[in-house]
N, C-alpha and C positions, 0 to 999 in steps of 0.2 A: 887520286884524281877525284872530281867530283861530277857526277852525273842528275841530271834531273829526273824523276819519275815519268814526265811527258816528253821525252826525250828517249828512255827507254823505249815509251809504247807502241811511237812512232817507228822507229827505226826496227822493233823485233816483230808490229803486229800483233802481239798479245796484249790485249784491252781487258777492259772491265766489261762482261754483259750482264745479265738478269741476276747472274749468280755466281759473281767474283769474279776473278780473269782465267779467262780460257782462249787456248792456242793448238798449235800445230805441236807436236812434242818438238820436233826439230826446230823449233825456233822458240820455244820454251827453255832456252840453256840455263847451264847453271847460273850463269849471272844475271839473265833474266829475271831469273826466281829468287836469286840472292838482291837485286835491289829491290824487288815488289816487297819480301818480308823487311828488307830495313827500313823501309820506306813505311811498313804499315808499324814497325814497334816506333817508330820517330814519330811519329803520328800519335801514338797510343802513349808517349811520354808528355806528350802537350796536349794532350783529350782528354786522359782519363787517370785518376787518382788509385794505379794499382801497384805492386812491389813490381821488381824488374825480373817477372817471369812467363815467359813466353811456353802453350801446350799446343802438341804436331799430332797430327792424327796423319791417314791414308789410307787409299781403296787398293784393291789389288791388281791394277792395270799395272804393265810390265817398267812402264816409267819412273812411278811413284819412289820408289826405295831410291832413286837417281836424286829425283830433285825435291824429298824430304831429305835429305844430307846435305843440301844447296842452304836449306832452313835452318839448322843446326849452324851450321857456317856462319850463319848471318845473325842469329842470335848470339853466337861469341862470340863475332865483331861489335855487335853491339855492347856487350859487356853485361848481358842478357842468361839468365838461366833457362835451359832447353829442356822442357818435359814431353818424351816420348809417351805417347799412349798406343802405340801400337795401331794395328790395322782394324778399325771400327767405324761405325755409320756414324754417319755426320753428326746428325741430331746428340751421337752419344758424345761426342770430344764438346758439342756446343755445349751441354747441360754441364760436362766437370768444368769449363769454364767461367759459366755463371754461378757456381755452388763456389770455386773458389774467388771468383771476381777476379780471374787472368783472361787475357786475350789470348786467343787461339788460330789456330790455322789447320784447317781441312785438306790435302792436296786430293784433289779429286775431278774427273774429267765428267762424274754425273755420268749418264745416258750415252755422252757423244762417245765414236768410233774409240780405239786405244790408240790409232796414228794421233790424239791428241788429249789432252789435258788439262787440268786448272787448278786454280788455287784459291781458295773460298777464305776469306777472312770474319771472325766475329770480334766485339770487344767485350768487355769485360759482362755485361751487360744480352749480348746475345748478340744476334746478325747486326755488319755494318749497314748504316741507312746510304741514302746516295750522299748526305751528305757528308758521312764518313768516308765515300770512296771520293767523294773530289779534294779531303784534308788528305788524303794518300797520294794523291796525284798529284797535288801539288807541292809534294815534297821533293828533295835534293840530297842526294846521298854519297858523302867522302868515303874512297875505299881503296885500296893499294890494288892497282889493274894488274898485277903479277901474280895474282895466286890464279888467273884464270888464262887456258893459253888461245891460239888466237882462235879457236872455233866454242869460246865462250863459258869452254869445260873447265869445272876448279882441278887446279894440278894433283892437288893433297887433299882429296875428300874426307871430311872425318868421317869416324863410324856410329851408325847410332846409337844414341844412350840406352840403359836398359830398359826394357817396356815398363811404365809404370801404367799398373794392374786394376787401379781405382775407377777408371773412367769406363772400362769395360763394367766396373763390378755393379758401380753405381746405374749404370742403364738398365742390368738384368733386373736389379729389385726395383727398379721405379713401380713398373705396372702387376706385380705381384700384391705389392704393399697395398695399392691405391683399390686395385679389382676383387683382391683376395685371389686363395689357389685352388680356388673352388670355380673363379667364373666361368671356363670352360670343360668344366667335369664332364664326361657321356661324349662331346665331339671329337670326331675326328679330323684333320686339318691336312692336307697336305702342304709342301714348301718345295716350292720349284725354287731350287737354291744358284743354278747357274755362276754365275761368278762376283755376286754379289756381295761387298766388304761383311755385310751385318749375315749373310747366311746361315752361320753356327749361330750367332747369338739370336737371332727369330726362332731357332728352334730349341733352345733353352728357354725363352720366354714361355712361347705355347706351352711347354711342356712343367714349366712351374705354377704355369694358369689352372694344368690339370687336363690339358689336353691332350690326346693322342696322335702322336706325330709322325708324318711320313715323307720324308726327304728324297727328293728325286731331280734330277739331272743334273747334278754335279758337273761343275766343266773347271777345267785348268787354264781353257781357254781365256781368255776376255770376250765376253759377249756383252754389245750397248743393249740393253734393255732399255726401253723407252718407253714410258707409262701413260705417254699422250699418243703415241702414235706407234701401237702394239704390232709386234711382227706376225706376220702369216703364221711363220712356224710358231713362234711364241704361243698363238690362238691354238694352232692343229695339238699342238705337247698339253698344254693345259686337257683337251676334248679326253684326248686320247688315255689321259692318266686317270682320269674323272670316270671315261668308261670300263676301263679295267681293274680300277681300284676304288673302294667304296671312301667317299670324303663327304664331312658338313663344306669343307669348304678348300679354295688352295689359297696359300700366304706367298707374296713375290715381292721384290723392292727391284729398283734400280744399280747402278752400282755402289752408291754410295748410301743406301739405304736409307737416303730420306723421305723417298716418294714409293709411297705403295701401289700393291694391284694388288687386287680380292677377283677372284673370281667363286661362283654359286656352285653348290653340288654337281652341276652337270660342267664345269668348267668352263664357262662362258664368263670371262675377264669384265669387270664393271669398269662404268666410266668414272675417271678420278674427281669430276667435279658431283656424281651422284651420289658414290662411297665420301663425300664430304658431305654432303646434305644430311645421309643416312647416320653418319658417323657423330653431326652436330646434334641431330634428331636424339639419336642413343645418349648423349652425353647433357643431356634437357641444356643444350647452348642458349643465349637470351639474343644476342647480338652476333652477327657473323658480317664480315668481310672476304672480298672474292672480286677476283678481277673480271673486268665485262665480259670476257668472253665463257665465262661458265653458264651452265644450262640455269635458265628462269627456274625450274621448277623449285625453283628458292624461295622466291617471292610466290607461286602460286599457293604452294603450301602451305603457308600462312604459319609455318613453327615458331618463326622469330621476330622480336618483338622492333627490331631495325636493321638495318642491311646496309653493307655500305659497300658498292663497286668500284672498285680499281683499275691503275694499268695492271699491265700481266709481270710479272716478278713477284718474287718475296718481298724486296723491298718495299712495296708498293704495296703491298697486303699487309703487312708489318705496320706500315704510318698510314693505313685504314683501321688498324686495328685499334692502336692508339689514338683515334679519336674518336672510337666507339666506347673506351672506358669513363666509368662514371666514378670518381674518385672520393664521393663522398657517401657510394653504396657498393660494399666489397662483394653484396650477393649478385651483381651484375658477369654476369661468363660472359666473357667474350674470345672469341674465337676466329680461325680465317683458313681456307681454303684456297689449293689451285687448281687449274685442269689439270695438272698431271696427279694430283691424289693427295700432295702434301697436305700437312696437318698443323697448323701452327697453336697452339695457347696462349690466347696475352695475358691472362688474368689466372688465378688459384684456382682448383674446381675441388670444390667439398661436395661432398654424400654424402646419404643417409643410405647403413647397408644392414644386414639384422645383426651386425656382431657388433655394431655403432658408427659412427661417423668419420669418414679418412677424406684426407687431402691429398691433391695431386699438384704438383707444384708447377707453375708457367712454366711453359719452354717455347719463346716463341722464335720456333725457328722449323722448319720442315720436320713433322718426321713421320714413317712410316708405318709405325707399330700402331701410335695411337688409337689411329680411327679402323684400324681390319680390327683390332683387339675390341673395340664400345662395340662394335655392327655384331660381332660374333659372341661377346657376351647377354648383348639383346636378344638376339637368336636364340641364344639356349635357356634365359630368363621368362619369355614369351612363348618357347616350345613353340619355334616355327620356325621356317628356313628365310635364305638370305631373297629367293624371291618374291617371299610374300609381303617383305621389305617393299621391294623395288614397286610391287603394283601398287601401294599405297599412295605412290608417288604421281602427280598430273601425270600425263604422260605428253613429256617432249623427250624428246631424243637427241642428244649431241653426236656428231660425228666429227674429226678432226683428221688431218693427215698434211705433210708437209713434199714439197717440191726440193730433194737433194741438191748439193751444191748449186746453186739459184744465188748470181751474183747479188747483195744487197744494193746494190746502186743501182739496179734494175728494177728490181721491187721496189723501192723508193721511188722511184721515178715514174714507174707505172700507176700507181695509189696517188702520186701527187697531179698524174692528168684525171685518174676519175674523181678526185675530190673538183680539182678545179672546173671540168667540161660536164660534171655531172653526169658520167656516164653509167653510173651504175644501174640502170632503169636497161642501158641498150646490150649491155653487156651479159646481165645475169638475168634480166625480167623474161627471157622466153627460159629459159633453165627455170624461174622460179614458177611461172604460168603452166609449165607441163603437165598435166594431171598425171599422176604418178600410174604407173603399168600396172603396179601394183595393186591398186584399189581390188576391191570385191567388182565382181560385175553385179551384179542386185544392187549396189550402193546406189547414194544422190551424186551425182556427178558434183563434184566440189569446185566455186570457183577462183581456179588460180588464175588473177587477172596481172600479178607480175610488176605492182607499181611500188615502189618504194614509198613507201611512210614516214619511214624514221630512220636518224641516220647517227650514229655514237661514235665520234672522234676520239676516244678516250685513250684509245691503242690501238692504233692501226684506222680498218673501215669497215665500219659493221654499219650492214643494211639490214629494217627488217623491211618484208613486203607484206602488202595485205592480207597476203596467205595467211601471215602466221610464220612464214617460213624467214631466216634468218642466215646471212650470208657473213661473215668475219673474213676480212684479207688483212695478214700481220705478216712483214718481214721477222724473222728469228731476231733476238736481241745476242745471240750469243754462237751464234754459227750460221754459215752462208745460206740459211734456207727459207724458202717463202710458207709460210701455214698459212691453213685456209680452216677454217670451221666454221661446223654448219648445225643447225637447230633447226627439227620439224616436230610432227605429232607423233611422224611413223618411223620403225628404223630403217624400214624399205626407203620411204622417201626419201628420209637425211641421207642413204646412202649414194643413192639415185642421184639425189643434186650436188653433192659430193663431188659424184664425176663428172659429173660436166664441166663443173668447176675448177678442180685440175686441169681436166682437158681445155679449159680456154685458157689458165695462166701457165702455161706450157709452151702457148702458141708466143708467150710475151718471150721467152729466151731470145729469140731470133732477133 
């Protein structure tokens, strides 16, 4: 029979959001996941000029081994060669793809809960753009509906091929080569390793840097680690390993080990669009890319020589990045950032080191290692810690946090009356007018008058006010939830507006 790809998406629910398609596991079937992959190599046979070999990666949610066999399936329906890479971070299955110029697939749920899933596609070349995911969508796929029975499940799953060892091998030496195994000699590091695909290999890495390494909370569980919107415990485990065990610093990724978290000696977790600021600072970036809603102190700091803001996705950081390249000056870095920490490279980055000059090769696609690895080799190059980093910095403050299961046709709906009726002055200007509790009392009383100035459609509805203070409402691109981010001077304050701010789009459920 033949099935259409927008046909699938409709009927199972599994879309495309910021970063590949992501679902409910239970409505992820195999056949789901068997027409999204023949659908993305049918695509990649009329796109892209590569042999007919298709590479699988996967995180270690309880799904994954399920519906990388779906992949396998569909690559030898296609008449497709299937290279297992085993269980590894994103970033590393993207980089053997671009070195071999094969298309790849990630199955990874990222951050969200393990009730659910996704599948991340690159081509030969690195991450698809959007307009690679609408030549996937718009495909149509013949396929004999008998090898799946009727709850979606293939009858006869193969097994998978044997791990091929390369794409792990290639990601350990990337940043050895490029840093030397000297850049982190004398630190110590911890690795809050939790259930994170790249867990063992972050701590091969640190440890071929020259660092001293100390691995702690191992879980068999799946825990969503979320690097935008850090769990209570996640903060209390970090404090508490910091205070009983001496570290320069602790290294964390997500589940699929694209997006990092650094947190400072005293284990206080950095924000991922600062650890990118810090990260392009350490790496002398010329031009950086970064979706609107990351902290200014980008532009205040004056490190870079252009800037180019974005919607929120890779995607969208990716074709900001590409047209920050200057193609007829190869000493131009360019570079791009998210709020949750990811790291992308568009361009080569050469050094000068005292043993001579190494290159680092693009990889523009999330990843985690990069930028804790530049922050913590600065650190020990400068003989100073990660917070004397961070006061160098203007000082604004981001704060983020998101409203759970939060219907999107509600948050749509609500953004489209305050865009229209202009509400954003009645809704959020006494929230933004409050003088914060906080202030010193000796201080100039400061005045928050609460009026909205400026207003950035870019993604979603970012208000700032006269304050200085900065209000972001963004439905999630890839699961039921409403975010809200906020930017002040103080973290007291950002925190402070914060709640209020929850606490008015909480009242929107109803």
């Amino acid at each position: 029979m033949s099935v259409t790809m927008q046909d699938v998406m409709k009927q199972s629910g599994v879309a495309f959001g910021t970063s590949g398609a992501r679902g409910l596991v239970t409505a992820m079937t195999d056949r789901v996941c068997y027409v999204y992959a023949r659908s993305f190599i049918k695509y990649c046979e009329q796109s892209y000029k590569c042999e007919h070999t298709i590479a699988i990666a996967g995180d270690l949610r309880p799904s994954t081994e399920r519906i990388l066999k779906a992949l396998v399936k569909a690559g030898e329906d296609s008449a497709w060669k299937v290279v297992y890479c085993g269980r590894i971070p994103s970033p590393a299955i993207a980089l053997y793809g671009i070195d071999k110029a094969l298309p790849t697939i990630m199955v990874t749920g990222s951050h969200i809960p393990a009730d659910r899933n996704g599948i991340k596609f690159n081509h030969p070349q690195g991450e698809i753009s959007k307009k690679d995911e609408q030549g996937i969508v718009s495909q149509s796929v013949e396929f004999d509906e008998s090898i799946f029975d009727a709850a979606g499940m293939l009858k006869d799953a193969p097994a998978l091929p044997a791990v091929e060892m390369e794409a792990e091998e290639n990601y350990l030496k990337r940043y050895p080569e490029f840093f030397g195994t000297k850049a982190l000699s004398g630190l110590t590091i911890g690795v809050y390793q939790h259930s994170a695909v790249g867990r063992d290999i972050v701590v091969k890495v640190l440890e071929s840097l020259g660092a001293t390494v100390k691995p702690f909370a191992r879980s068999e569980t799946f825990i969503p680690v979320d690097t935008e919107a850090i769990r209570k415990e996640d903060e209390e485990l970090a404090r508490d390993f910091a205070h009983k065990d001496f570290v320069d610093a602790i290294f964390s990724t997500d589940g699929d080990s694209d997006r990092p978290l650094l947190a400072d000696d005293a284990g206080m977790w950095l924000r991922g669009d600062v650890l990118g600021i810090l990260a392009a600072q350490a790496l002398h970036i010329k031009r950086i890319a970064t979706p609107v809603s990351c902290n200014t102190s980008l532009e205040k700091c004056g490190s870079f020589e252009k800037i180019c803001r974005t919607r929120i996705g890779s995607p969208y950081v990716i074709a900001g990045m590409e047209s920050l390249v200057e193609p007829a000056d190869a000493s131009v870095s360019v570079a791009g950032y998210e709020a949750n920490g990811g790291f992308l490279l568009q361009t080569n980055l050469t050094r000068k080191f005292e043993d001579g000059t190494r290159t680092l090769p693009a990889l523009p696609t999330r990843d985690a290692l990069l930028p804790m690895i530049a922050v913590m080799a600065r650190v020990r190059e400068e003989r100073m810690c990660v917070v004397d980093l961070l006061r160098k910095l203007p000082k604004r403050f981001t704060v983020s946090d998101r409203l759970k299961e939060f219907p999107t046709e509600i948050s749509k709906a609500k953004l489209a009356e305050i865009r229209e009726q202009k509400l954003g002055h009645k809704l959020f200007g006494t929230l933004a007018a409050k003088p914060s509790k906080f202030a010193p009392k000796d201080s100039a009383p400061k005045p928050f008058h609460g009026e909205v100035v400026a207003i950035d459609e870019t993604d979603g509805y970012r208000m700032e006010f006269d304050s200085g203070d900065i209000v972001h409402l963004r439905p999630s691109g890839n699961a039921p939830e409403f975010r809200c981010y906020v930017e002040t001077e103080s973290k007291e304050r950002s925190a402070e507006l914060l709640e209020g701010c929850l606490k008015i789009m909480e009242g929107w459920r109803k």
